[in-house]
DSSP file (Angstrom, degrees, kcal/mol; ACC not computed):
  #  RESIDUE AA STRUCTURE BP1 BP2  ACC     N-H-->O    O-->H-N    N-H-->O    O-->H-N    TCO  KAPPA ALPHA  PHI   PSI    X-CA   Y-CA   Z-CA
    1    1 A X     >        0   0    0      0, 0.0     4,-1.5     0, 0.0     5,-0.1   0.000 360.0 360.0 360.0 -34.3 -103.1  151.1  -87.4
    2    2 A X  H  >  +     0   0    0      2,-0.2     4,-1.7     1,-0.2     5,-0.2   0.922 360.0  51.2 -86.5 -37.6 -100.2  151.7  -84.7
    3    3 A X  H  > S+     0   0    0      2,-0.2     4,-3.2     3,-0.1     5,-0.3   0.952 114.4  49.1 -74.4 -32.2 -100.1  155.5  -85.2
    4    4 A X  H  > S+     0   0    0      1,-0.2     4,-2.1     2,-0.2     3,-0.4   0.971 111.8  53.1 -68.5 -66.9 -104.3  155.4  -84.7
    5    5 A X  H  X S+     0   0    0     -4,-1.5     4,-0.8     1,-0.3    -1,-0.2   0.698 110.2  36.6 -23.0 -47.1 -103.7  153.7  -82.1
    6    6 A X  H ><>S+     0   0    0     -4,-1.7     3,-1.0     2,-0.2     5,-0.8   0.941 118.6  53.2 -77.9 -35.7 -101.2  155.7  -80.0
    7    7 A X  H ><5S+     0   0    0     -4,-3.2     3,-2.0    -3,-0.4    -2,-0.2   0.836 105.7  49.7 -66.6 -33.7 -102.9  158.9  -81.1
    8    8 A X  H 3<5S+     0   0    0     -4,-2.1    -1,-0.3    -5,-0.3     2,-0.2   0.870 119.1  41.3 -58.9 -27.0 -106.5  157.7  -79.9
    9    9 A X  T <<5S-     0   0    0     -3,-1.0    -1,-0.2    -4,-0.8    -2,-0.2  -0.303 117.4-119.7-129.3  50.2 -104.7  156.7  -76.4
   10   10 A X  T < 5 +     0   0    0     -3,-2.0     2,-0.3    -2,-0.2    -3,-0.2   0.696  68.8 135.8   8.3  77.3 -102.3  160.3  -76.5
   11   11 A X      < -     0   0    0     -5,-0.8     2,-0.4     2,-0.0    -1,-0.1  -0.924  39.2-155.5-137.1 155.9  -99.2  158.4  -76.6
   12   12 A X        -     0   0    0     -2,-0.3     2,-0.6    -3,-0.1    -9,-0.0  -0.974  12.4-127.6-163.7 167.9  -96.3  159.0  -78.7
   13   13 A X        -     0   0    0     -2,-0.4     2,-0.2   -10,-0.0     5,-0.1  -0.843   4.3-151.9-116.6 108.3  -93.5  157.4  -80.2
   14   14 A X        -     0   0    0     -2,-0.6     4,-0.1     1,-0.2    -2,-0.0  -0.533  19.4-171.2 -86.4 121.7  -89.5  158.6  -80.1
   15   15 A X  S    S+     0   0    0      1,-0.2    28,-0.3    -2,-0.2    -1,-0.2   0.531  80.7  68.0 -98.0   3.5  -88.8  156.8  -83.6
   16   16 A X  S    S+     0   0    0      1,-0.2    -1,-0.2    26,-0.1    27,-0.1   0.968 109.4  33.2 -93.0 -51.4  -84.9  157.7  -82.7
   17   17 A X  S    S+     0   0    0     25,-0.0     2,-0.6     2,-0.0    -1,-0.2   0.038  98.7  93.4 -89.7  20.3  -85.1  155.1  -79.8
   18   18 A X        +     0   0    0     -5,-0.1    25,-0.6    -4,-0.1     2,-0.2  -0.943  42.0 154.6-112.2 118.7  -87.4  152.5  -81.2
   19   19 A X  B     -a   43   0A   0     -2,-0.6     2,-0.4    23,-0.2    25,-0.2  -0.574  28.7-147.8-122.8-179.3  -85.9  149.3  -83.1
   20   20 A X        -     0   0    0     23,-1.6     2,-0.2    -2,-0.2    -2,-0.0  -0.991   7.5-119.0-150.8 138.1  -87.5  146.7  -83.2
   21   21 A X        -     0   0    0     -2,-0.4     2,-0.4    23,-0.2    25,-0.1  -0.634   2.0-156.6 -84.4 156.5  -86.0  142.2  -83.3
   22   22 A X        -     0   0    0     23,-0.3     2,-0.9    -2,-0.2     8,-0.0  -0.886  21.4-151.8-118.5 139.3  -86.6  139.8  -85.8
   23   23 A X        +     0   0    0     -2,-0.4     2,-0.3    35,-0.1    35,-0.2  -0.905  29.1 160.0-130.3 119.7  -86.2  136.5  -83.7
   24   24 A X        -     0   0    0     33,-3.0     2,-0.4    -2,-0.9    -2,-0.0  -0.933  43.3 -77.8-135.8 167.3  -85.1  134.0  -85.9
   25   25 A X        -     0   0    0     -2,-0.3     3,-0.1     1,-0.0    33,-0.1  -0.837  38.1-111.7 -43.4 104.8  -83.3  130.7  -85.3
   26   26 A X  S    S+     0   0    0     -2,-0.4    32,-0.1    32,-0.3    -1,-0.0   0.540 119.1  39.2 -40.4 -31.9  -79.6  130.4  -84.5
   27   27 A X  S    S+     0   0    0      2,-0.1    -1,-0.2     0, 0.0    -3,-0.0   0.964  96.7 117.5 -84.5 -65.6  -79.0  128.4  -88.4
   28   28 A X  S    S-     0   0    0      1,-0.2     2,-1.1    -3,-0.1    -4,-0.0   0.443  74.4-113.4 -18.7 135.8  -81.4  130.7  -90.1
   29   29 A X        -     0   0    0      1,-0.2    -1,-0.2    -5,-0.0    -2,-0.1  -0.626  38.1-104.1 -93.0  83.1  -80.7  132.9  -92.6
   30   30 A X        -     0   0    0     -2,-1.1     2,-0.5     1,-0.1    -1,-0.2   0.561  36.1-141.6  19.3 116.9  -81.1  137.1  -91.7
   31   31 A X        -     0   0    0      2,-0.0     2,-0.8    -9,-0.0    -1,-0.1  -0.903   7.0-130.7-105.7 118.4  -84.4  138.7  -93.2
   32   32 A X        +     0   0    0     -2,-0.5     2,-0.5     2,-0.0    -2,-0.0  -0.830  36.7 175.6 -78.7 112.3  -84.3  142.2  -94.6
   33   33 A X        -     0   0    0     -2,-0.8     2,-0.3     2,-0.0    -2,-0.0  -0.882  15.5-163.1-109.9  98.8  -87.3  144.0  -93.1
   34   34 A X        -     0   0    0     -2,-0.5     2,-0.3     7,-0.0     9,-0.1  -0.635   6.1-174.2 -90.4 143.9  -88.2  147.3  -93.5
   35   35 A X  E     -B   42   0B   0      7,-0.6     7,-1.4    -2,-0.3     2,-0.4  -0.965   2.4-174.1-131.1 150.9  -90.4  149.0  -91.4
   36   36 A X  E     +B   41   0B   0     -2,-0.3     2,-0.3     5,-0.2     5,-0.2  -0.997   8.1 179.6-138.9 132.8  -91.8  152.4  -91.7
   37   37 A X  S    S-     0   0    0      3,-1.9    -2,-0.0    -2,-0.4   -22,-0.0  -0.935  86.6 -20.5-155.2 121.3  -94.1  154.5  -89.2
   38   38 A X  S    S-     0   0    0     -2,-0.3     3,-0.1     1,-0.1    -1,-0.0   0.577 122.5 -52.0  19.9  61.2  -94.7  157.7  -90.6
   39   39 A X  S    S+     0   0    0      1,-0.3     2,-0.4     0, 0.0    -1,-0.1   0.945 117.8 105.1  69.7  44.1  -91.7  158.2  -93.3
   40   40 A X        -     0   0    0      2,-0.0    -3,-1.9   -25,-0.0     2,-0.4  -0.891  69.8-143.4-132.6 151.9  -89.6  157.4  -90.8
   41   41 A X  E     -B   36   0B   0     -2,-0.4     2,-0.4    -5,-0.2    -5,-0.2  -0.763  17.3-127.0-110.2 146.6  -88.0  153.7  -90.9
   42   42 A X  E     -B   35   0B   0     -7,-1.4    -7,-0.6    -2,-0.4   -23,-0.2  -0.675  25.9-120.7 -91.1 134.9  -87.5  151.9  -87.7
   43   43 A X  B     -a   19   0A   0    -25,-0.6   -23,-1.6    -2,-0.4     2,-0.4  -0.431  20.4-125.9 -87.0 150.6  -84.2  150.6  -87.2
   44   44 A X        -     0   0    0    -25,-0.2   -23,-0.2    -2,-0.1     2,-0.1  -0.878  25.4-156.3 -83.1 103.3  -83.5  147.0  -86.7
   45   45 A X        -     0   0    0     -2,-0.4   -23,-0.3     1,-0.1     3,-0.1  -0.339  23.2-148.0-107.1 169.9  -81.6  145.6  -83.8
   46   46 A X  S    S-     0   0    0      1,-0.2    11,-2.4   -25,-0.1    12,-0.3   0.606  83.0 -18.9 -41.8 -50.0  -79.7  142.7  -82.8
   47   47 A X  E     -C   56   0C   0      9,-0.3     2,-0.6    10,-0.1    -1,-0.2  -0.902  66.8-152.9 175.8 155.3  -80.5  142.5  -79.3
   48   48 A X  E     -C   55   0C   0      7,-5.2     7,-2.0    -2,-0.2     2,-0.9  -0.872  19.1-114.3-141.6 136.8  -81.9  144.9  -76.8
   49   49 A X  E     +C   54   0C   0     -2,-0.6     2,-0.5     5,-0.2     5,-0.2  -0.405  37.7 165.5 -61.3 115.5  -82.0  145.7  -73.3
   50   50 A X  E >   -C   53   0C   0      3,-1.8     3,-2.7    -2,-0.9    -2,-0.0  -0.950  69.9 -16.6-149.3 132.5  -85.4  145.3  -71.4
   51   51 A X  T 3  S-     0   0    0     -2,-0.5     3,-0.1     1,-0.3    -1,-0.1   0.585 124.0 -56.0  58.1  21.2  -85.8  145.3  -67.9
   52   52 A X  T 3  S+     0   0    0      1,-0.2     2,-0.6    54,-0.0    -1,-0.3   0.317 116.3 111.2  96.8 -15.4  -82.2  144.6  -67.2
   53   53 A X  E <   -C   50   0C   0     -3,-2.7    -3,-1.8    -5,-0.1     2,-1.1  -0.884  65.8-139.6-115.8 110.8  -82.4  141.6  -69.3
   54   54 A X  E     -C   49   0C   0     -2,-0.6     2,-0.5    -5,-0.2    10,-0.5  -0.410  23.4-163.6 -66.3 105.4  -80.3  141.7  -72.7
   55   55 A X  E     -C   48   0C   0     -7,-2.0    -7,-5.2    -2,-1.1     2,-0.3  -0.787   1.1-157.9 -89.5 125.1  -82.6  140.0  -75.3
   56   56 A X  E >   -C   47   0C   0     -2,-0.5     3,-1.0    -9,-0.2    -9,-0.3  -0.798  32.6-107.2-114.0 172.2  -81.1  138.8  -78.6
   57   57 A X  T 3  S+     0   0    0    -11,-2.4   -33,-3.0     1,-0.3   -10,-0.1   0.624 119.8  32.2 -89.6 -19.6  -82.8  138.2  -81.8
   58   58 A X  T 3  S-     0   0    0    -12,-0.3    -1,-0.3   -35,-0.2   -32,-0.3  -0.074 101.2-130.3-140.0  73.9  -82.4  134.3  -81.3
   59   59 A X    <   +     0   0    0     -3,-1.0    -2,-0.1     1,-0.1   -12,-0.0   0.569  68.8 125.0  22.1  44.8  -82.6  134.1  -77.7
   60   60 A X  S    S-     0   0    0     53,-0.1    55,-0.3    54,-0.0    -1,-0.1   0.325  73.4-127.8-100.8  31.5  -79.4  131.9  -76.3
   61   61 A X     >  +     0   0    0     -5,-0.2     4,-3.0    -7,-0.1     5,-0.3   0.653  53.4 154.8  30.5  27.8  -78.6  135.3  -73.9
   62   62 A X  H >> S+     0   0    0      2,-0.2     4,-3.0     3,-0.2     3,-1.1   0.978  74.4  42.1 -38.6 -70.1  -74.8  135.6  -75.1
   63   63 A X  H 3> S+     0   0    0      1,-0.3     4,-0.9     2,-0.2     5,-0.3   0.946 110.4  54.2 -63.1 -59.9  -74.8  139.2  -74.3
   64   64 A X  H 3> S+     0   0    0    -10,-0.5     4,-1.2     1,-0.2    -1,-0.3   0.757 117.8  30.6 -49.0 -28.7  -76.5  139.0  -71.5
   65   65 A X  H XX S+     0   0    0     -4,-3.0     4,-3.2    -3,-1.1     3,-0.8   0.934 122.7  55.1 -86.7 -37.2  -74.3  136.4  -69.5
   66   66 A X  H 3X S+     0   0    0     -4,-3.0     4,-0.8    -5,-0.3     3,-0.4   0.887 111.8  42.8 -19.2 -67.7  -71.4  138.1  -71.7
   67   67 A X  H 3X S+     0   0    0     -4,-0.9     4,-2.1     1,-0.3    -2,-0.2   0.647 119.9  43.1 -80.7 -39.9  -72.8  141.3  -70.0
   68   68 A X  H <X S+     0   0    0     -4,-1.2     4,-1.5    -3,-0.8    -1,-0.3   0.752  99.1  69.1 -73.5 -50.7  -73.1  139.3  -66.4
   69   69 A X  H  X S+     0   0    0     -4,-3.2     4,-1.9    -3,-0.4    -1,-0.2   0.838 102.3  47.0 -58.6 -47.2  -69.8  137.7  -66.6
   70   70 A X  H >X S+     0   0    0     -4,-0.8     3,-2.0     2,-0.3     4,-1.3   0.965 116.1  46.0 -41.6 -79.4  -68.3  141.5  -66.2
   71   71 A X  H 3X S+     0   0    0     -4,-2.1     4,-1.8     1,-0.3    -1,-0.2   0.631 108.3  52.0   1.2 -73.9  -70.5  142.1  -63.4
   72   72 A X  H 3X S+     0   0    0     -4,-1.5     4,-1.8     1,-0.3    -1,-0.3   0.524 112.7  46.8 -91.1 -38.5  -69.8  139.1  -62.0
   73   73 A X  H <X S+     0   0    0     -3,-2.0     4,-0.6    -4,-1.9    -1,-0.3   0.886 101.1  58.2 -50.6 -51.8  -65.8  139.9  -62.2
   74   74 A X  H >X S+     0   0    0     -4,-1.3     3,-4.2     2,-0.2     4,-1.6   0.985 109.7  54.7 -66.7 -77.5  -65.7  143.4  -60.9
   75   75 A X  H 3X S+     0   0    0     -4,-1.8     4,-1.2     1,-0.4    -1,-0.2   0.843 114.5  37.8 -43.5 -46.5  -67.6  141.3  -57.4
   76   76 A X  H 3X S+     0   0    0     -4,-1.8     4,-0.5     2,-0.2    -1,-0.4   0.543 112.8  55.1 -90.4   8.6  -64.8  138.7  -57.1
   77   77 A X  H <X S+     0   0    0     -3,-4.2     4,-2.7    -4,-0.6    -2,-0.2   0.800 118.8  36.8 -81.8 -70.2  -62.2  141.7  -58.0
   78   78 A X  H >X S+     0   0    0     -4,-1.6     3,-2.0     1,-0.2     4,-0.8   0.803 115.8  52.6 -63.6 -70.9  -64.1  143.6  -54.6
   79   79 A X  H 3X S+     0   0    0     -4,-1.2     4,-1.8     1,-0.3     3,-0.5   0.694 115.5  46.4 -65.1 -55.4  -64.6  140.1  -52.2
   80   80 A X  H 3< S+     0   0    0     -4,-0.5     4,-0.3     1,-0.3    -1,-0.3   0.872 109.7  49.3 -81.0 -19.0  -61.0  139.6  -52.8
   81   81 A X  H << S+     0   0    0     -4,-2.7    -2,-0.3    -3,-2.0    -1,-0.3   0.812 120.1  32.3 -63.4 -44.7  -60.1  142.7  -52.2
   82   82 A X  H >< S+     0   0    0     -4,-0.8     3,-4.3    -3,-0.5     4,-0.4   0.930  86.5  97.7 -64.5 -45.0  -61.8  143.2  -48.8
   83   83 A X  T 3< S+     0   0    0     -4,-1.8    -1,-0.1     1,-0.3    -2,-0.1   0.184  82.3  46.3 -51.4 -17.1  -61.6  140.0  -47.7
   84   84 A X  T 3  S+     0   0    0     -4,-0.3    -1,-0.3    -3,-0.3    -2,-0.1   0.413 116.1  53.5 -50.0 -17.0  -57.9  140.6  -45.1
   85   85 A X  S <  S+     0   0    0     -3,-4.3     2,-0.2     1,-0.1    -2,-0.2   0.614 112.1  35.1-109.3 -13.5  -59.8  143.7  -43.8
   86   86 A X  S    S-     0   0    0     -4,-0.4     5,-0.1     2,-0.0    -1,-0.1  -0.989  81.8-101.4-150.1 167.2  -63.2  142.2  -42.6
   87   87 A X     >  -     0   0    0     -2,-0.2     4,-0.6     1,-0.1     3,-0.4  -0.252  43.5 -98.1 -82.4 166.5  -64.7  138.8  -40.9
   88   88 A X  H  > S+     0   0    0      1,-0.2     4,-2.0     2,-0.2     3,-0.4   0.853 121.0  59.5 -31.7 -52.6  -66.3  136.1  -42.9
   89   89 A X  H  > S+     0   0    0      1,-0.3     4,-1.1     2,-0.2    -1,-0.2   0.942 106.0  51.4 -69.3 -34.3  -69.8  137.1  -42.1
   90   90 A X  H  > S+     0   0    0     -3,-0.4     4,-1.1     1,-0.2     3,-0.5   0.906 107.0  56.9 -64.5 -40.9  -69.0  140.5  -43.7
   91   91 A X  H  X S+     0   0    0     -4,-0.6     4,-0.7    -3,-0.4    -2,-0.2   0.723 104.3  46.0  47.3 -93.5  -67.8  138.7  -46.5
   92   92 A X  H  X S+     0   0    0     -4,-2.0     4,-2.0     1,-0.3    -1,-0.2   0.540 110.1  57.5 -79.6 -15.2  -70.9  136.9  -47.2
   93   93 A X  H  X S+     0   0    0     -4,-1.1     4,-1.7    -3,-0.5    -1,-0.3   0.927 105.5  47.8 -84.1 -29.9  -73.0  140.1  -46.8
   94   94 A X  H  X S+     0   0    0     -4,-1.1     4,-1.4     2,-0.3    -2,-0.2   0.604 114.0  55.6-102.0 -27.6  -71.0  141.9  -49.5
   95   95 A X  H  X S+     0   0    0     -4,-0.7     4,-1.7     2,-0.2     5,-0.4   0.994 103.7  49.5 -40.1 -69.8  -71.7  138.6  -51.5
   96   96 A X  H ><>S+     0   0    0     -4,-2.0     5,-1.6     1,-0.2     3,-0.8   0.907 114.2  44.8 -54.3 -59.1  -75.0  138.5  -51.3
   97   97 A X  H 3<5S+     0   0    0     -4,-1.7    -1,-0.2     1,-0.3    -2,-0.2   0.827 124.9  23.6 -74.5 -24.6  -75.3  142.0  -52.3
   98   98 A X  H 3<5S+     0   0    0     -4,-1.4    -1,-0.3    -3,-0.2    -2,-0.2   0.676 135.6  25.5-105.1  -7.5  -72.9  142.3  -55.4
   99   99 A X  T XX5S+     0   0    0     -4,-1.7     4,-3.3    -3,-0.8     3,-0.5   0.614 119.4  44.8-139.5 -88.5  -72.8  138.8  -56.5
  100  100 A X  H 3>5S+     0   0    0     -5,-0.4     4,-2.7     1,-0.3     5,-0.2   0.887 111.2  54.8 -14.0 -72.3  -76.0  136.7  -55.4
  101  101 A X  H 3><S+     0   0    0     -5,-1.6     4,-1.3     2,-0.2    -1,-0.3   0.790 109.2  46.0 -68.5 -15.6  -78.5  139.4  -56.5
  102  102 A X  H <4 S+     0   0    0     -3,-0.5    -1,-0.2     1,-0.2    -2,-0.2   0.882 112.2  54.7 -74.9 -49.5  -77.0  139.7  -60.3
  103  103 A X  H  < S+     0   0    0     -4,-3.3    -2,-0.2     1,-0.2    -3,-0.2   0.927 112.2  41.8 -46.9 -47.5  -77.1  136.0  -60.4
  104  104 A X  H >< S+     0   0    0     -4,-2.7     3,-1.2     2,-0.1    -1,-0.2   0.926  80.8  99.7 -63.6 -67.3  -80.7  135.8  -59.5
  105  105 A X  T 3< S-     0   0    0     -4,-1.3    -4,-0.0     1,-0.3   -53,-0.0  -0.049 106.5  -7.5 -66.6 130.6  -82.4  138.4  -61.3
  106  106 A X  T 3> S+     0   0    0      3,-0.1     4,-1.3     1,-0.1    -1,-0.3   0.930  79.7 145.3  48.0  49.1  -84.0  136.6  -64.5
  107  107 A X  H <>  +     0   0    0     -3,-1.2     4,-3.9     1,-0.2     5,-0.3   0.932  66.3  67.2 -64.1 -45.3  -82.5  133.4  -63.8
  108  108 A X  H  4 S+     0   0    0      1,-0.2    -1,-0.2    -4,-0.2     4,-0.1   0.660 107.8  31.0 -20.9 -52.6  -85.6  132.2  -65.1
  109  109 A X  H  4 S+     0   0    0     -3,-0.3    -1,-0.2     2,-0.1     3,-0.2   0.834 132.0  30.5 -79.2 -51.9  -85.1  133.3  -68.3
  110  110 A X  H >< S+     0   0    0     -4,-1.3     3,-1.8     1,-0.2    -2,-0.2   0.723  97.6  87.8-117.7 -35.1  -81.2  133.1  -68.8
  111  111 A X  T 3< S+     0   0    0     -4,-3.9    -1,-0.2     1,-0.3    -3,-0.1   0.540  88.6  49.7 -32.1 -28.6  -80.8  129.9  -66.2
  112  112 A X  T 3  S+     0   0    0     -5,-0.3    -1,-0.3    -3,-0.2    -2,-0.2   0.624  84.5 120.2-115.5 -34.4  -81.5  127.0  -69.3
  113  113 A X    X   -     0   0    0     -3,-1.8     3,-1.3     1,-0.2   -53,-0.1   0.066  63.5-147.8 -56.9 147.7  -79.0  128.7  -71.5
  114  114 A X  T 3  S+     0   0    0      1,-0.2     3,-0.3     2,-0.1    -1,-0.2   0.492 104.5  59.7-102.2  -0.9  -75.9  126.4  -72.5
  115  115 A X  T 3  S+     0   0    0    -55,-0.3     4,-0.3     1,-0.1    -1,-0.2   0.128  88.5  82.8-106.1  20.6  -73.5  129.6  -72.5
  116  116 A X    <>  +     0   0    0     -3,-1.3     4,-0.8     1,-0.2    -1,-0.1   0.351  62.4  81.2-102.5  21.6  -74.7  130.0  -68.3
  117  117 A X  T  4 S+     0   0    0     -3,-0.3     4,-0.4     2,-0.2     5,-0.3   0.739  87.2  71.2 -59.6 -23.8  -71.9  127.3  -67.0
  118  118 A X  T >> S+     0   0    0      1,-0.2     3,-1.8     2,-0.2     4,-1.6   0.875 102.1  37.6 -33.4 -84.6  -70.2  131.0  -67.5
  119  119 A X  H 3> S+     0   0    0      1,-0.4     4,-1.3     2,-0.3    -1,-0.2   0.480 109.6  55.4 -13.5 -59.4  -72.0  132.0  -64.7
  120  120 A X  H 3< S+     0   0    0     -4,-0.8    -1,-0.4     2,-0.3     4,-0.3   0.193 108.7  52.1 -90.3  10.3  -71.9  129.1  -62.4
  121  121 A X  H <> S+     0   0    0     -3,-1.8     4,-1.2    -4,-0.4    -2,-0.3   0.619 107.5  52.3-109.1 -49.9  -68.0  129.0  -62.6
  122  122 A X  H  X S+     0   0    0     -4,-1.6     4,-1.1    -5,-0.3    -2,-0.3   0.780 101.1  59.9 -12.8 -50.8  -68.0  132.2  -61.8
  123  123 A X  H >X S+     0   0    0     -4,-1.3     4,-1.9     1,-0.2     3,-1.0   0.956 110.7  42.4 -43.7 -70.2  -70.2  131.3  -58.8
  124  124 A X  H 34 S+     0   0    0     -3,-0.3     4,-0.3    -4,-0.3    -2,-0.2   0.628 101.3  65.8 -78.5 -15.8  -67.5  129.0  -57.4
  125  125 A X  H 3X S+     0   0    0     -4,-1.2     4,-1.0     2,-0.1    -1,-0.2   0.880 106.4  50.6 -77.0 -25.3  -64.6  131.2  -58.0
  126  126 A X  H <X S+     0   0    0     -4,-1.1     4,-2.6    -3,-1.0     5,-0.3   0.870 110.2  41.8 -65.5 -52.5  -66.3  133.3  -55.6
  127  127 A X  H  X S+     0   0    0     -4,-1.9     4,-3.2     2,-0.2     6,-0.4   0.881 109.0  59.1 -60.3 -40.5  -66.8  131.1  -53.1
  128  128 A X  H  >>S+     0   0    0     -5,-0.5     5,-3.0    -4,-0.3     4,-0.7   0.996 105.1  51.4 -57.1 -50.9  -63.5  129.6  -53.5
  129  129 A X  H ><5S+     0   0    0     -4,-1.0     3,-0.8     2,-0.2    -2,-0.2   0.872 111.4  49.7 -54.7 -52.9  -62.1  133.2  -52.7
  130  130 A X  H 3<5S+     0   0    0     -4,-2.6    -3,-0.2     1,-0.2    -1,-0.2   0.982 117.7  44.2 -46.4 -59.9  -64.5  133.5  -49.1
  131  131 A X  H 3<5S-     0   0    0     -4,-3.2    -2,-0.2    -5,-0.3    -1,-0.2   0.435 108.8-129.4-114.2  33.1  -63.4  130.6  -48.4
  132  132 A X  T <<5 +     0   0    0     -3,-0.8     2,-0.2    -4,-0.7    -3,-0.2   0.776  54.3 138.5  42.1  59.3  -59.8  130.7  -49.1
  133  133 A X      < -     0   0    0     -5,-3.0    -1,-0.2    -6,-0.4     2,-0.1  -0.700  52.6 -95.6-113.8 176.8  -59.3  127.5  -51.2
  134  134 A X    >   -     0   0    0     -2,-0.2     3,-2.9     1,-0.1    -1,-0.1  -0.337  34.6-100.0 -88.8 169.2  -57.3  127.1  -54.2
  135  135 A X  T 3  S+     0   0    0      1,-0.3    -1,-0.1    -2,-0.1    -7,-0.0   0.618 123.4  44.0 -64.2   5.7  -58.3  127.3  -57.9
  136  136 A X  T 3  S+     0   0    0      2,-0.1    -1,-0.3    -8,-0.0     2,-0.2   0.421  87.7 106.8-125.9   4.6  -58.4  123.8  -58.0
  137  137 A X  S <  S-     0   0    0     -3,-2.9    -4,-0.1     1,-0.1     0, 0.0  -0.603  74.1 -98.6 -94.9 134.3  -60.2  122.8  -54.8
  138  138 A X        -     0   0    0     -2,-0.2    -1,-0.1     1,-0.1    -2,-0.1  -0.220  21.5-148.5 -48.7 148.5  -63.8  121.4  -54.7
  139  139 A X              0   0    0      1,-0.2    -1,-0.1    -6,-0.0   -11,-0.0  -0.025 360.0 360.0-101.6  41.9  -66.4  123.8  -53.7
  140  140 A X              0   0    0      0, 0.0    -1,-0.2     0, 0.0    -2,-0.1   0.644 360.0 360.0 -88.0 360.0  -68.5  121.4  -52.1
């Protein structure tokens, strides 16, 4: 039914880069499922990138904030690194851009997750670093 389908709407399908999740529940037990479209079998994955957002097969977004957390390093690596050589306001722009906008994109999705306090101490480690407190200082 999917190969009439792509072929009635001339589409086609690179069977080397299509896998496909099985979305289960974190205690559930791993299903073998084979899928085949035309003799060729479609690999199964783990978790997969789409749109920027790493989706795993039972959604608590480990990789992705894993994947975020990096990010999210490498920006408090550069803000501390500028931060003797240009004023505050510069600072905050170079925040926004490297820091802010990862945080943001699909918060929606990834926001609810119990492995994003990652994320949001990360958030404050920055902030600590702009505003030159210690690790141990409120960020209020």
């Amino acid at each position: 039914m999917l190969v009439h389908g792509l072929k009635k709407n001339c589409l086609s399908l690179n069977i080397e880069k299509t896998h496909y999740i099985h979305f289960r529940t974190k205690n559930s037990q791993p299903i073998d499922i084979s899928t085949c479209l035309d003799n060729n079998r479609i690999s199964d994955s783990l978790y997969t990138k789409f749109l920027g957002l790493i989706v795993d097969n039972t959604l608590s977004w480990k990789p992705h904030i894993d994947h975020l957390i990096n990010k999210l390093s490498s920006a408090c690596y550069v803000i501390r690194s500028v931060k003797p050589y240009v004023n505050t306001n510069a600072i905050i722009m170079i925040y926004h851009s490297l820091f802010h906008a990862v945080i943001t994109y699909g918060i929606i999705f990834w926001g609810n997750s119990s492995h994003s306090i990652q994320v949001f101490r990360m958030q404050k480690k920055a902030i600590r670093i702009i505003m030159g407190r210690g690790y141990r200082e409120s960020c209020s």
